[in-house]
C-alpha positions in Angstrom: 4.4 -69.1 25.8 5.0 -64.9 25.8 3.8 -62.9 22.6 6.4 -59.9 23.0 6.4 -56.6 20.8 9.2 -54.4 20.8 10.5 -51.3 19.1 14.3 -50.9 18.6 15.8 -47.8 17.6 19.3 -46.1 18.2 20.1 -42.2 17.9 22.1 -42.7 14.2 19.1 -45.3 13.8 21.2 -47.7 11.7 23.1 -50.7 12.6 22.9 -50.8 16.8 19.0 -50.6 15.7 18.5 -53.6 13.5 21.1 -55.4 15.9 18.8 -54.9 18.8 16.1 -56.3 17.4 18.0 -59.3 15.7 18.8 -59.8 19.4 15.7 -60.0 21.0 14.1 -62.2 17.8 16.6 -64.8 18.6 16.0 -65.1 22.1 12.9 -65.7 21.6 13.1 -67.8 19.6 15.4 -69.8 22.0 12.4 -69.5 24.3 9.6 -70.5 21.7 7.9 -66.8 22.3 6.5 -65.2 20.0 7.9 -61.6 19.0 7.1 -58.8 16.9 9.9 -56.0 16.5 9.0 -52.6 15.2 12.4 -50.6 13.8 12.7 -46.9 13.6 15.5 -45.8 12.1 17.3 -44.3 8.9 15.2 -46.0 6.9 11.5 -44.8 8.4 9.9 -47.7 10.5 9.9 -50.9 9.1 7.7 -54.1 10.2 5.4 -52.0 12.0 3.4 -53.2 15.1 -0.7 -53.0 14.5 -3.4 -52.5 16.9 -4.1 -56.6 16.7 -0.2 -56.9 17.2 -0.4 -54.8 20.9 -4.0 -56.6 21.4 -2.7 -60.0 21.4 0.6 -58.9 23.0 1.5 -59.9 26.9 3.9 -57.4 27.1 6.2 -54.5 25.0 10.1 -54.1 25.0 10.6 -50.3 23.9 14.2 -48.1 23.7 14.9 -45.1 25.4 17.4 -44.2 23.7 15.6 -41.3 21.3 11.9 -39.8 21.6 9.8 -43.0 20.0 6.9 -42.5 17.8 3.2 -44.3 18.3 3.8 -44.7 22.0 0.5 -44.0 22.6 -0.7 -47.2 20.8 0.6 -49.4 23.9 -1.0 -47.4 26.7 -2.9 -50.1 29.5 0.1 -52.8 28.1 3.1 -53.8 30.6 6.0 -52.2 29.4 9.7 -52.9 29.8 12.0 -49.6 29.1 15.8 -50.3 28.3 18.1 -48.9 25.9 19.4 -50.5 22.1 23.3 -51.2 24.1 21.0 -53.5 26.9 19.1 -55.2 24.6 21.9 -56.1 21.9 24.0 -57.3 25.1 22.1 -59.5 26.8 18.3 -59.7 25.2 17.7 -62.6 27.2 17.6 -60.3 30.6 15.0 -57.9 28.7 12.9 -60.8 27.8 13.0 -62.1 31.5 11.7 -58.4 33.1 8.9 -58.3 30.4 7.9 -61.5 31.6 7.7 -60.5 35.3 6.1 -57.4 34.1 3.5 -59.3 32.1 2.6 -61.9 34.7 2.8 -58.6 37.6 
């Protein structure tokens, strides 16, 4: 079983945001993984990932899509980059290459 955290966010930082991260919650979910998903958007960032969150994480999904903020906190962690369009597509892909990253 993976522990995942991720941090969705789109340039308007509304819906594409909170659909992202609906995305990857139920694939995981599918898998039995474990996920946390950070949002940063419109609204500020919501369900925010904590130090003990990235500790006990195997691996982080993060957007490239605008300039992220507390990237820092994940530094030493196996990261997968993709973008909000990749992950509301096919989230199942994203979970797969975090992991190969986390087992790398």
């Amino acid at each position: 079983m993976m522990n995942i955290v991720a941090i969705t966010a789109c340039p308007s930082g509304v819906a594409h945001t909170y659909m992202a991260a609906e995305s990857l919650e139920q694939a995981a979910i599918a898998r039995s993984w474990t996920i946390k998903v950070e949002t940063q958007g419109a609204l500020g960032t919501e369900n925010e990932i904590t130090s003990g969150d990235v500790q006990k994480a195997d691996a982080v999904i993060i957007t490239t899509d605008i300039e992220l903020v507390g990237m820092d906190r994940f530094e030493g962690k196996a990261i997968v980059e993709t973008t909000v369009k990749k992950l509301v597509v096919n989230a199942a892909e994203i979970l797969d290459s975090a992991c190969d990253v986390a087992v790398a």
